[in-house]
VOMI-305746 format. One record per residue (C-alpha): residue number from 0; x, z, y. Coordinates in pm, whole numbers. Last residue first. Layout:
BEGIN
(NUM; (X; Z; Y)) ...
//
This chain:
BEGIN
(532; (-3272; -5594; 281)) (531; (-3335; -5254; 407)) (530; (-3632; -5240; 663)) (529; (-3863; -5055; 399)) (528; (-3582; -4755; 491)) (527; (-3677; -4733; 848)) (526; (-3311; -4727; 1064)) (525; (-3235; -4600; 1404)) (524; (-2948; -4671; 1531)) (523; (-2656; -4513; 1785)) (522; (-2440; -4624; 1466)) (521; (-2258; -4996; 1434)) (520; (-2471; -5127; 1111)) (519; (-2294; -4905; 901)) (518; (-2447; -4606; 1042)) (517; (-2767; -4741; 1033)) (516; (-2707; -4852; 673)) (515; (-2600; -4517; 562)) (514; (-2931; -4338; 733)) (513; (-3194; -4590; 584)) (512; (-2986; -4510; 256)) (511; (-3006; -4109; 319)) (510; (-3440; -4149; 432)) (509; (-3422; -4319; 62)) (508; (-3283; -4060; -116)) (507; (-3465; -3789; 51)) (506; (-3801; -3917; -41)) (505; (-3691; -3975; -393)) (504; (-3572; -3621; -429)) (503; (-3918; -3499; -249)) (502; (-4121; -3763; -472)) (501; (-4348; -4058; -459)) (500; (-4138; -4223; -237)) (499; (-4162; -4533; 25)) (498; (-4491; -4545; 99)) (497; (-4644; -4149; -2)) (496; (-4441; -4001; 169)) (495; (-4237; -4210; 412)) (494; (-3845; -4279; 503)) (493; (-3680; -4315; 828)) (492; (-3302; -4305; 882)) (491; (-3139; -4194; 1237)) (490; (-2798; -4236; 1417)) (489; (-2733; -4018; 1697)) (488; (-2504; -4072; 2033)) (487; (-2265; -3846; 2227)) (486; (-2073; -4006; 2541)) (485; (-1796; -3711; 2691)) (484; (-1790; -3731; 3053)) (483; (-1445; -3624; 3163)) (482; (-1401; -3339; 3406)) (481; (-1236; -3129; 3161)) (480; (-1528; -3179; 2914)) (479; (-1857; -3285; 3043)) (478; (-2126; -3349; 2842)) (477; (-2402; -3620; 3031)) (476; (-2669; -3685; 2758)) (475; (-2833; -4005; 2746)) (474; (-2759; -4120; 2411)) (473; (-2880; -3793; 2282)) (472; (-3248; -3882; 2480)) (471; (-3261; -4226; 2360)) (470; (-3212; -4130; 1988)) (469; (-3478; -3848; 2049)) (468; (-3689; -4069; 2178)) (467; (-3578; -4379; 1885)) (466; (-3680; -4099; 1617)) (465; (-4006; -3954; 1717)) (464; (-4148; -4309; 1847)) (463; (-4073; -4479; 1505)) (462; (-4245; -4123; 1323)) (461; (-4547; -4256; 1518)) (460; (-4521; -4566; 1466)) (459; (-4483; -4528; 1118)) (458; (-4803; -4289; 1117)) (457; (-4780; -3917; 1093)) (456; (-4983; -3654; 922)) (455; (-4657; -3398; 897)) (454; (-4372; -3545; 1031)) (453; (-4037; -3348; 883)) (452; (-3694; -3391; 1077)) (451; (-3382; -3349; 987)) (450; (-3046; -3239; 1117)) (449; (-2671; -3286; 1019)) (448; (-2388; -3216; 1227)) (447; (-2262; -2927; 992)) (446; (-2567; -2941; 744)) (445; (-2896; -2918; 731)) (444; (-3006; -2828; 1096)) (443; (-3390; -2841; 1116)) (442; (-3731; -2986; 1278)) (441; (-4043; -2888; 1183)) (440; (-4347; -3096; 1255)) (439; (-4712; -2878; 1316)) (438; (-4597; -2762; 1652)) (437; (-4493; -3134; 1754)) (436; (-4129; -3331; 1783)) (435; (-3961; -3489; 2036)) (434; (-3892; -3208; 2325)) (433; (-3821; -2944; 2053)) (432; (-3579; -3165; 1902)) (431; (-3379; -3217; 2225)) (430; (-3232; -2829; 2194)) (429; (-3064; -2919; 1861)) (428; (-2867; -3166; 2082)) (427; (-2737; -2947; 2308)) (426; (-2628; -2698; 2085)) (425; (-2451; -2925; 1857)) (424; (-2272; -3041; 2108)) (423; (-2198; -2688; 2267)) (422; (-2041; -2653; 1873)) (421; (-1827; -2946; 1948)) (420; (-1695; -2842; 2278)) (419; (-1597; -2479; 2051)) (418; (-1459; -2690; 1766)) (417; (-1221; -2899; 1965)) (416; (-1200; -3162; 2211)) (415; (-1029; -3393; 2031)) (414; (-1048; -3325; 1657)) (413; (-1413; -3143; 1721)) (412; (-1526; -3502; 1901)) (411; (-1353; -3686; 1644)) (410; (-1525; -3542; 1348)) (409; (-1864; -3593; 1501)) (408; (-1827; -4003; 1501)) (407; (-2216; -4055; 1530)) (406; (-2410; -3739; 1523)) (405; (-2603; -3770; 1165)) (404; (-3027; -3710; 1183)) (403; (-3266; -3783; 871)) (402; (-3601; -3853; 970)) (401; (-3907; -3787; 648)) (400; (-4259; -3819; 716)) (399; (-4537; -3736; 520)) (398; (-4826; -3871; 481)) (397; (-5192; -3763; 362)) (396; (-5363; -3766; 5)) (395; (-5461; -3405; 93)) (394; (-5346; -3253; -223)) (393; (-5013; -3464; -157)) (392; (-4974; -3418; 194)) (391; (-5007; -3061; 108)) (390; (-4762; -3042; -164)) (389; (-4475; -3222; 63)) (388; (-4569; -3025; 367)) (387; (-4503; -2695; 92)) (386; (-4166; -2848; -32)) (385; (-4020; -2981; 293)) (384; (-4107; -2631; 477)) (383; (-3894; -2434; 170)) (382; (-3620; -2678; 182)) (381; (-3599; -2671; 566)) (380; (-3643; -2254; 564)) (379; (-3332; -2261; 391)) (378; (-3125; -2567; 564)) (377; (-3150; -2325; 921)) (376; (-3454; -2386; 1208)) (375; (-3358; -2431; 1527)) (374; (-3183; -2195; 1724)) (373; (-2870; -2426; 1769)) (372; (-2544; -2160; 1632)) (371; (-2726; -1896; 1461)) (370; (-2968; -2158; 1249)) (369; (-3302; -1964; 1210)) (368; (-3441; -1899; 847)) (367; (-3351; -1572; 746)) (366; (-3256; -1405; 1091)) (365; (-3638; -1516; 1172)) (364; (-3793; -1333; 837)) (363; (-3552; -1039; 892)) (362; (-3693; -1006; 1262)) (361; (-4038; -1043; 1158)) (360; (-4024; -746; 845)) (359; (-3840; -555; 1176)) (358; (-4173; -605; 1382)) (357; (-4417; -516; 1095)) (356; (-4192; -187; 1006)) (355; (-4206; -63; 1379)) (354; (-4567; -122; 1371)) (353; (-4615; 53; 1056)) (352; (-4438; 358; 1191)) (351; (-4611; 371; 1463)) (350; (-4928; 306; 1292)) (349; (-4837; 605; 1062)) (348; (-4806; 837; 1395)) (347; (-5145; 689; 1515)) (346; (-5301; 753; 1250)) (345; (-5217; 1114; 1210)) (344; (-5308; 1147; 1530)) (343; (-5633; 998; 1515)) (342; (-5685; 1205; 1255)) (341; (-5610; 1556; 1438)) (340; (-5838; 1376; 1735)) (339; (-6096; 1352; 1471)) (338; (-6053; 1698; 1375)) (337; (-6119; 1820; 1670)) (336; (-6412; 1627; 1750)) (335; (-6403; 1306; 1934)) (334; (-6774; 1155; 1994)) (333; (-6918; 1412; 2261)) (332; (-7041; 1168; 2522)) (331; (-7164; 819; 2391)) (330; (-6999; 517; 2552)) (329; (-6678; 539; 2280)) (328; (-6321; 482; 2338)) (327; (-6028; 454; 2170)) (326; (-5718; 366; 2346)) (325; (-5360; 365; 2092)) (324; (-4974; 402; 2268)) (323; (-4676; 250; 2250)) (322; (-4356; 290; 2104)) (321; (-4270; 628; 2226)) (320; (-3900; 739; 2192)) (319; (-3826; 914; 1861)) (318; (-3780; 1266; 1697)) (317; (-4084; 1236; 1519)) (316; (-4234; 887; 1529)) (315; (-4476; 797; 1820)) (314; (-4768; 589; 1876)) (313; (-4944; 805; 2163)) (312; (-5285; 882; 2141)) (311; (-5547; 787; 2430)) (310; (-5897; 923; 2360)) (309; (-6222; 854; 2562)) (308; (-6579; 982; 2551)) (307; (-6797; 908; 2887)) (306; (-6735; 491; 2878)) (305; (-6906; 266; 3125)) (304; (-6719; 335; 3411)) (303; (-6355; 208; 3256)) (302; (-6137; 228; 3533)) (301; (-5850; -31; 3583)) (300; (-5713; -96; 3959)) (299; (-5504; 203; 3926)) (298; (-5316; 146; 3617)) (297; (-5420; 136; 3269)) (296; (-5687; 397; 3242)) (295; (-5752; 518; 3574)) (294; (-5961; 851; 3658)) (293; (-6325; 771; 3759)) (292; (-6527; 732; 3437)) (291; (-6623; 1062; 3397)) (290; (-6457; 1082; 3035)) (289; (-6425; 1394; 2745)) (288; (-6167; 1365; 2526)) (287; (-6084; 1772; 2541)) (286; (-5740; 1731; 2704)) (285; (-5770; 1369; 2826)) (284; (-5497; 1255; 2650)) (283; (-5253; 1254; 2375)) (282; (-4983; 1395; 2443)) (281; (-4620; 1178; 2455)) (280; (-4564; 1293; 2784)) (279; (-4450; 976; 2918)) (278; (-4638; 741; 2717)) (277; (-4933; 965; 2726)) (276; (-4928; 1002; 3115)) (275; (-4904; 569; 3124)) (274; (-5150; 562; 2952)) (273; (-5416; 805; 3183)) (272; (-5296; 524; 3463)) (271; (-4941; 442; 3614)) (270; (-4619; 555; 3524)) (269; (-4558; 272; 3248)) (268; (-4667; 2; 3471)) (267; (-4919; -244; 3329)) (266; (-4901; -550; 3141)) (265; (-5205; -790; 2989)) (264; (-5216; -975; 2656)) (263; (-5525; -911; 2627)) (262; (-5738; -821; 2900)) (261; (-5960; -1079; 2981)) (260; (-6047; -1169; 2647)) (259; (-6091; -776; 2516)) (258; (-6350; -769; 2806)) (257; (-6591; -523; 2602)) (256; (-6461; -428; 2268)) (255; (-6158; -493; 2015)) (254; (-5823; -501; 2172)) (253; (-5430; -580; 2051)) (252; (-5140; -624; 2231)) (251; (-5221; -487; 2508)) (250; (-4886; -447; 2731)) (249; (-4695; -162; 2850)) (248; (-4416; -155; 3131)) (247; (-4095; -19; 3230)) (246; (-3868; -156; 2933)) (245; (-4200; -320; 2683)) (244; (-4397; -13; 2533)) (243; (-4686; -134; 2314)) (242; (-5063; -106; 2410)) (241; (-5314; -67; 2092)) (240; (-5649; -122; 2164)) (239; (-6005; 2; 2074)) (238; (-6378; 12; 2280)) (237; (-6690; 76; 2137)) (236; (-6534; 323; 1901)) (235; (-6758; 500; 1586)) (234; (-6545; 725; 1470)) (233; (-6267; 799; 1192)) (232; (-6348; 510; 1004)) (231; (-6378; 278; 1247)) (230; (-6027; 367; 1362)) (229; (-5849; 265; 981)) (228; (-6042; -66; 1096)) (227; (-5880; -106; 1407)) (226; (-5524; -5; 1276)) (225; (-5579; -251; 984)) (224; (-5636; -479; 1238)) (223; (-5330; -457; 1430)) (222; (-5076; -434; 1131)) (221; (-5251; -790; 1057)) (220; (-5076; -911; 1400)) (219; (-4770; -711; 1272)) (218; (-4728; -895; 1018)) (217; (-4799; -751; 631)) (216; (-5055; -499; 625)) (215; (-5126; -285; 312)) (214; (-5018; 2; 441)) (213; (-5226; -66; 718)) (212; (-5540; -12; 448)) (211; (-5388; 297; 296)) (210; (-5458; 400; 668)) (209; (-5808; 302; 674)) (208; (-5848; 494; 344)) (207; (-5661; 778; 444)) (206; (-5930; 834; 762)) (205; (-6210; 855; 529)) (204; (-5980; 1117; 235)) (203; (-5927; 1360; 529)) (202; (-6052; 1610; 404)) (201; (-5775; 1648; 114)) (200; (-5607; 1738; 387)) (199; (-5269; 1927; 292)) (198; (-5146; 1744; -6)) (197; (-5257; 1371; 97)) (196; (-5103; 1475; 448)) (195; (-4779; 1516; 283)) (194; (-4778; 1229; 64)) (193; (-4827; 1016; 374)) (192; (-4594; 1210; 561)) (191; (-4350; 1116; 250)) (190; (-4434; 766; 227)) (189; (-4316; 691; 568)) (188; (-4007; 870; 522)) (187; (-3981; 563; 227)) (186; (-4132; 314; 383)) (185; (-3872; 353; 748)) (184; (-3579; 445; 507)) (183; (-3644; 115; 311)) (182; (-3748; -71; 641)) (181; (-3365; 65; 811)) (180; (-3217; -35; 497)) (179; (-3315; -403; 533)) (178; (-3236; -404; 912)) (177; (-2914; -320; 770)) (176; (-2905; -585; 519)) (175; (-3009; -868; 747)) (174; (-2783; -768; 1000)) (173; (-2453; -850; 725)) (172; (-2604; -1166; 645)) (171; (-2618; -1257; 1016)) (170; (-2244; -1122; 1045)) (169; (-2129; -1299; 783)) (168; (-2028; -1157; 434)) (167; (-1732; -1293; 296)) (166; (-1720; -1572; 46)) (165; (-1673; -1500; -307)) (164; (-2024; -1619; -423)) (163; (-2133; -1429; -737)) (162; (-2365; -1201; -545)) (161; (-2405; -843; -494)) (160; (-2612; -555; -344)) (159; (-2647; -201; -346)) (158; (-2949; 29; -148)) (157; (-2795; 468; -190)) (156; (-2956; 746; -168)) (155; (-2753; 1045; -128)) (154; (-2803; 1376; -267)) (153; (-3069; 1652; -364)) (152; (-2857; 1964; -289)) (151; (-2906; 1841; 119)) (150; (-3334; 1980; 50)) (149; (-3495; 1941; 368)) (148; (-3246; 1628; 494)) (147; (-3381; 1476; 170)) (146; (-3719; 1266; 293)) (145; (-3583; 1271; 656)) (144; (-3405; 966; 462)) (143; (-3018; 877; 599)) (142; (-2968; 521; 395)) (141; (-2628; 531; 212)) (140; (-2525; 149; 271)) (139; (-2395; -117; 1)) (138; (-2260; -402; -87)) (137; (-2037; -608; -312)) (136; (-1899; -986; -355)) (135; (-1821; -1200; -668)) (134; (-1938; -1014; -972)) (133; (-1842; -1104; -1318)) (132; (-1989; -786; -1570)) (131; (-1706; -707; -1786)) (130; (-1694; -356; -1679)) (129; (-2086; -266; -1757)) (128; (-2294; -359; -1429)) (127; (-2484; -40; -1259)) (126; (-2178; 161; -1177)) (125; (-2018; -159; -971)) (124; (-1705; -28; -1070)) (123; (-1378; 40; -778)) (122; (-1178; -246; -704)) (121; (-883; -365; -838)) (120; (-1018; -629; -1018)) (119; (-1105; -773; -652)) (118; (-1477; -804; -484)) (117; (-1397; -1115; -236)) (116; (-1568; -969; -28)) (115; (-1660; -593; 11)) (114; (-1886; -489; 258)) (113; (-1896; -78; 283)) (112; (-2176; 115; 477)) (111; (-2248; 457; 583)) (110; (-1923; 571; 516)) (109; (-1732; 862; 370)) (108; (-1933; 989; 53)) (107; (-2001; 590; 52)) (106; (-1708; 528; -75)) (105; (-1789; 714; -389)) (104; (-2039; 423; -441)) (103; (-1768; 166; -583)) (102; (-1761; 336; -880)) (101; (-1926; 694; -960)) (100; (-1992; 918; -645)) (99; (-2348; 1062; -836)) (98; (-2297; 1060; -1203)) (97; (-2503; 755; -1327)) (96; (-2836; 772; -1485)) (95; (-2918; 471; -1699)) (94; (-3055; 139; -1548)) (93; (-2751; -95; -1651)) (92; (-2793; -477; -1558)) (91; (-2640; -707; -1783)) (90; (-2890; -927; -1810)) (89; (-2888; -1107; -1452)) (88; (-3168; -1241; -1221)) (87; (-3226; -925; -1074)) (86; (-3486; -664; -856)) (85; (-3432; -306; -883)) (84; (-3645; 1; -786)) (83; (-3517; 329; -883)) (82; (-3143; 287; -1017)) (81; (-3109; 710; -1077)) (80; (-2795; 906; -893)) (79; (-2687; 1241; -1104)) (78; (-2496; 1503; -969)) (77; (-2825; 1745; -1044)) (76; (-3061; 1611; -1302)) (75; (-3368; 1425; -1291)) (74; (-3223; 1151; -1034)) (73; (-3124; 1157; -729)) (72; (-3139; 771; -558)) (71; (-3001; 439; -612)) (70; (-3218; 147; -472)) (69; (-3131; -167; -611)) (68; (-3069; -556; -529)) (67; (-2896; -810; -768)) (66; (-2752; -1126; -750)) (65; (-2800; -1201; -443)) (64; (-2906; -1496; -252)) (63; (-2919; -1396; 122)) (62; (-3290; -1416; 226)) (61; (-3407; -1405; -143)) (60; (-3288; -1112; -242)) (59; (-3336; -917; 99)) (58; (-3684; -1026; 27)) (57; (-3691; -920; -316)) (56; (-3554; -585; -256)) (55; (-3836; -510; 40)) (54; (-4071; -649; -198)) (53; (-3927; -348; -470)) (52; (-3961; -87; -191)) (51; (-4348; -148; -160)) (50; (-4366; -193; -507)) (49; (-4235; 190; -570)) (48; (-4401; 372; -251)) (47; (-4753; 240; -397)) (46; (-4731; 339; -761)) (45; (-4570; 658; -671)) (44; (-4812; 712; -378)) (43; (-5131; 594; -637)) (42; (-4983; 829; -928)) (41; (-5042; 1150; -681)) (40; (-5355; 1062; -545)) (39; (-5489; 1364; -647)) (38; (-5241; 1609; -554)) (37; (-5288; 1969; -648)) (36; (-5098; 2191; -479)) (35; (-4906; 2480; -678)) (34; (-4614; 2409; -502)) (33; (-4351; 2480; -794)) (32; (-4185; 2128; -709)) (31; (-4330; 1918; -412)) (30; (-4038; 1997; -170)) (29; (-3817; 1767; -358)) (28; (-4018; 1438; -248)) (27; (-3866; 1131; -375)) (26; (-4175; 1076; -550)) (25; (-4132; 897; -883)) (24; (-4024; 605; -1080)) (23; (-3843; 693; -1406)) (22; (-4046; 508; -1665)) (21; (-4020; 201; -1492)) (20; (-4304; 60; -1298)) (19; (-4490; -221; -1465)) (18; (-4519; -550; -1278)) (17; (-4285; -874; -1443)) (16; (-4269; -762; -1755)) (15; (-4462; -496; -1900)) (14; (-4147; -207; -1981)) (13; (-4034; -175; -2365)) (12; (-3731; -395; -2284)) (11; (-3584; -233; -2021)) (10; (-3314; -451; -1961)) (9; (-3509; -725; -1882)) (8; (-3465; -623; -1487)) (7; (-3798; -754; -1324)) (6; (-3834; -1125; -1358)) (5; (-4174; -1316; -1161)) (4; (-3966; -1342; -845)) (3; (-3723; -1583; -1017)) (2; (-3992; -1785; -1239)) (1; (-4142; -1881; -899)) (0; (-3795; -1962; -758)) 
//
């Protein structure tokens, strides 16, 4: 994986492998031509826009295991569509310009999005990929930028994707790619009011380094802090939070300043309070950010006495519902000027947008590694959680516990009550783990009634305890089908880092024998692999 992410397309052989930008990376940005406005930080917004589309790529590359990911958009001629950020693990990628409708992407003159699997001979080209190139499935989604509707002559842009696999896209895989487009065209329209303000307030060079600063945020609890800082810079606030629209109420999600503690986390009605005005309105409020201390803030129980300046700016996104809103207040009288309430605004609109970003980025992360049937974690984020508990109970010379789950007789229960009773088995079952296991232990479905279990800083007796509960507690489940009571039981194997294996194969090996033997000893077992004769 590590040499994966460190390849960019070796095609272009005179770019700085793995991190230079390729010589045809630019601002999307028609409107710029002929404008006779300098732009200092030009190079920074190309530099900037073009990695943050290329980790979008490489997540969506590694969340679904593709082939190859890239961004098609105009390029320096008219009719033309350029590959502008790409990420691969094939040679026979093609980055020339391609006439714009070429291949399989003409299809997207009609659709928004096409899935093709299995990709047939028949098919259109994949114009990137010379016409030997072996590809198993295909897709793609023209992503609607505010970044072109100004100039419609520019043309489509256009995120691809393939695999070798044949199999068809599934619906999860299918969300994760849209929500993927929907970031791309959320950073890319994001870049352009950033590239926009950068032209027209050179100013305002304070406030863009707090927001280059929520640029750089990844989670949405990091989001938050970059918005606090970005704040600082503007004015000096005794008091900061950002509230966030939930149906007919807004909570603080985030507060720096007197009582943060007792208010965090707090939710108020949307039509009550100086908030819930800006929500409503979406105006940013009081008028001239002056404060007497006697109208309510949150709702009507919450005045803030102690303040005399106050500014409440909604988080919005042109054309869209408000997300939330952003409190700054100060005790001194007279601290928002005009142009720091134009700032503030500006913020605010990018910290919209950066929210919005942070809580999609979470959503992919969780479609990514959740199983869709049980909840529980999926066989990806099991492999990647086994590896890093594995190094750290290594560096820490800890242990590491291994419990490897089978439901006893499985196959019958689908063969006689069929596949939906024996999915509602799985269900049920994957919802015991949480009762067994701690928030530092990760528990996962592997395979089709396969789980496992990883014991981070456990003792034998402790991982013992783990296994024969959750034994007991399958055992005792009362599944009814048709009236009859259907029994389900669970046979486990127990094997220990650094006592029984000194590796992650080994580890796994002998966790499988302690499993084989407990299901040849009669099943409904649990099994420690040191116990083997």
């Amino acid at each position: 994986m590590k040499d994966l992410l460190k390849r960019l397309s070796p095609v272009a052989k005179h770019q700085e492998l793995p991190y230079s930008l390729p010589p045809a990376a630019d601002l999307p940005f028609r409107f710029e031509t002929g404008s006779g406005i300098a732009v200092p930080n030009r190079s920074l917004f190309i530099e900037q826009l073009f990695y943050s589309c290329r980790q979008q790529l490489k997540l969506l590359q590694e969340a679904l295991d593709l082939t190859t990911v890239i961004l098609l958009w105009p390029g320096p001629a008219a009719g033309q569509l350029s590959p502008y950020v790409w990420v691969t693990n094939t040679e026979q990628l093609v980055t020339t310009p391609i006439p714009n409708g070429t291949g399989i992407t003409g299809v997207l003159k009609e659709q928004r999005q096409v899935f093709l699997a299995p990709l047939r001979t028949q098919s259109p080209a994949i114009p990137y990929y010379p016409p030997s190139a072996d590809t198993g499935s295909f897709m793609a989604a023209r992503l609607e930028l505010t970044s072109f509707a100004e100039n419609q002559a520019a043309g489509s842009v256009i995120l691809c994707a393939d695999r070798m696999s044949q199999d068809s896209w599934t619906q999860q895989e299918r969300t994760v790619f849209s929500l993927a487009a929907e970031q791309l065209v959320t950073l890319i329209d994001q870049g352009r009011e950033f590239y926009l303000c950068d032209r027209q307030r050179h100013a305002y060079l304070q406030a863009f380094e707090g927001v280059r600063a929520l640029n750089s945020a990844l989670g949405l609890e990091s989001a938050f802090v970059a918005i606090v800082d970005a704040v600082r810079q503007i004015v000096l606030a005794d008091f900061i939070a950002v509230s966030l629209v939930e149906s007919e109420r807004h909570r603080l999600s985030h507060i720096v300043g007197e009582n943060a503690d007792q208010l965090l986390g707090q939710s108020f009605p949307v039509d009550q309070g100086l908030v819930g005005k800006v929500l409503k309105y979406a105006r940013t409020l009081p008028d001239k950010a002056d404060y007497q201390g006697t109208s309510p803030i949150l709702s009507h129980d919450h005045q803030f006495a102690e303040y005399r300046s106050l500014m409440i700016v909604p988080l919005v996104q042109e054309e869209r519902p408000v997300t939330g809103a952003l409190i700054v207040a100060a005790r001194q009288p007279g601290v928002f000027s005009r142009t720091c309430r134009e700032m503030l605004e500006m913020l605010a609109g990018q910290a919209a947008v950066k929210i919005e970003l942070a809580q999609s980025h979470e959503q992919i992360n969780r479609l990514a590694t959740i199983d869709t049937l049980t909840g529980i974690a999926n066989r990806r984020a099991y492999q990647r959680g086994f590896e890093a508990m594995l190094e750290r109970a290594d560096r820490r010379g800890g242990s590491l516990y291994l419990v490897l789950c089978d439901i006893d007789h499985f196959k019958r229960i689908n063969d006689r009550f069929g596949h939906p009773f024996g999915d509602e088995v799985l269900r049920r079952v994957a919802r015991l783990f949480e009762r067994v296991i701690r928030s530092n232990d990760l528990a996962a479905r592997t395979g089709g009634e396969e789980f496992a279990i990883l014991l981070e800083d456990s003792d034998e007796q402790g991982a013992w305890k783990v296994a024969e509960r959750l034994r007991e507690m399958v055992e005792q489940l009362k599944l009814r089908f048709r009236g009859e009571i259907v029994p389900v039981a669970i046979s486990l194997g127990i094997a220990a880092f650094p006592r029984d294996a000194d590796s992650l194969e080994k580890l796994v090996s002998c966790a499988d024998q302690a499993l084989y033997r407990a299901k040849d000893e009669g099943r409904n077992r649990t099994v420690r692999w040191q116990d083997q004769g």
